[in-house]
C-alpha positions in Angstrom: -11.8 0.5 11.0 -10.5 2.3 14.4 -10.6 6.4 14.1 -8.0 8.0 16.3 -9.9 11.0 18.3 -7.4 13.5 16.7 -8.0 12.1 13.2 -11.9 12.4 13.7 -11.5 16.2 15.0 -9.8 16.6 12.1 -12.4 15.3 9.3 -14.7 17.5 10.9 -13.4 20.7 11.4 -11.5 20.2 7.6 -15.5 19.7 6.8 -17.0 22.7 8.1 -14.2 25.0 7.4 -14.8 24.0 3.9 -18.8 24.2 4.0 -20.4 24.9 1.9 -18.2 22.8 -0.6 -17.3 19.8 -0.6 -13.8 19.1 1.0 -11.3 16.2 0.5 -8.1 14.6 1.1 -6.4 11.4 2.1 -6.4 8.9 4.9 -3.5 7.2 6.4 -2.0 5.4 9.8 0.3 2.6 10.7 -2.0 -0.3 8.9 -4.8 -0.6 6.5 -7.5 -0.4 9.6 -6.3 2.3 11.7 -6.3 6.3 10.9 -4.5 8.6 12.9 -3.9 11.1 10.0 -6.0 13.5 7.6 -4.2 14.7 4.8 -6.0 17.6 3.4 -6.1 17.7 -0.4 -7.8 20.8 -2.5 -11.0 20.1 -4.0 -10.1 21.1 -7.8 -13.9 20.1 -9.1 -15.6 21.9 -11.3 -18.4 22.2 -8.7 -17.4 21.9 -5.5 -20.3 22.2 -3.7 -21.6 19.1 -5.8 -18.7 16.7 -6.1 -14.8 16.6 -5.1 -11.7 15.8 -7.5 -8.3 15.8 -6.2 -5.5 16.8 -8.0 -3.5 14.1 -9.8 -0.3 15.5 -8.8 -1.3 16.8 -5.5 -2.5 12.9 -5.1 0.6 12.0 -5.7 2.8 13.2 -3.5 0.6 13.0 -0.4 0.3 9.4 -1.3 4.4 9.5 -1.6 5.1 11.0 1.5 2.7 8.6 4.0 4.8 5.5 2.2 7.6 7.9 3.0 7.1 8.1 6.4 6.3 4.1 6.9 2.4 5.1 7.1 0.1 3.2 4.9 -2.9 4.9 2.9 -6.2 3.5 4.3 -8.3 5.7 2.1 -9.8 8.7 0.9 -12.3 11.0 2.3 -14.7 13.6 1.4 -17.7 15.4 2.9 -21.4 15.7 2.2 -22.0 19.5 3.7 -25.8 19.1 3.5 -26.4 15.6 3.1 -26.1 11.9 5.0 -22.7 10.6 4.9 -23.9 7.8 2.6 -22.0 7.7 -1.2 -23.9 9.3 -4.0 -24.3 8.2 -7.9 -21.5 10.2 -7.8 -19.8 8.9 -6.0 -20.3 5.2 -7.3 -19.4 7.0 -10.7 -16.1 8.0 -9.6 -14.3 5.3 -7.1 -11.6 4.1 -8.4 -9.4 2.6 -5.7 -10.3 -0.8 -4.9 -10.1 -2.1 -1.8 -9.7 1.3 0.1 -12.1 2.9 2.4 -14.1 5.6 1.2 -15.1 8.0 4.7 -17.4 10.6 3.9 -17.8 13.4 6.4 -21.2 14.9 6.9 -20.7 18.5 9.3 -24.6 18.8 9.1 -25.2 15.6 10.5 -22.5 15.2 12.5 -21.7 11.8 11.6 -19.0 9.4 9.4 -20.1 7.0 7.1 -17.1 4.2 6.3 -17.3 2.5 3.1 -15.1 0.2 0.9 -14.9 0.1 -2.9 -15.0 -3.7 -4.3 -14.9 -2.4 -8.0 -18.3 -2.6 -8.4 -20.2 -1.2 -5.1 -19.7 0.5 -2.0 -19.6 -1.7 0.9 -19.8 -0.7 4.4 -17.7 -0.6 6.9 -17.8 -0.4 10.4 -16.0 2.7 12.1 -14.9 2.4 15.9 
């Protein structure tokens, strides 16, 4: 999966603005292997600082207005503030998007961990 410069600087600074909670939101560009935008979605969690949860309706209408504009959603991302960018329990618990990519952001690390949901695991992907 290619990362444009512009949507990498944004994952990270959305990620530390956010420490020490988790942040969140959607990925999208002009096909299924290329992002060149971060939509930023609020964390509405119960504990942010251990797990993200987008709002339903917020989903929605980002996810409405990248078709809307001809983009295509490539995924969803989320950061680890203290930990590995590698998908927790969690994490496994909650995907439920198969065949997107899963990009977790980890500020303390400085590094991007890609992954895509099969409906059963996390597989990795490889981030260029």
């Amino acid at each position: 999966m290619r990362l444009t410069d512009e949507a990498r600087g944004a994952l990270f600074a959305h990620a530390r603005e956010g420490r020490p909670e988790e942040v969140a939101g959607v990925l999208a560009g002009p096909d299924a292997a290329t992002v060149t935008r971060v939509e930023q979605a609020e964390n509405v969690a119960d504990d942010p600082r251990r797990r993200y949860e987008l709002d339903p309706v917020e989903q929605a209408e980002i996810l409405d207005a990248v078709e809307t504009r001809g983009e295509t959603v490539v995924g969803f991302y989320h950061s680890h503030p203290r930990d590995p960018p590698v998908p927790s329990a969690t994490d496994e618990r909650l995907a439920t998007w198969d065949g997107y990519v899963y990009l977790i952001v980890s500020p303390a690390a400085a590094s991007l961990g890609a992954y895509r949901w099969t409906g059963e695991r996390f597989e990795s992907v490889r981030l260029d």
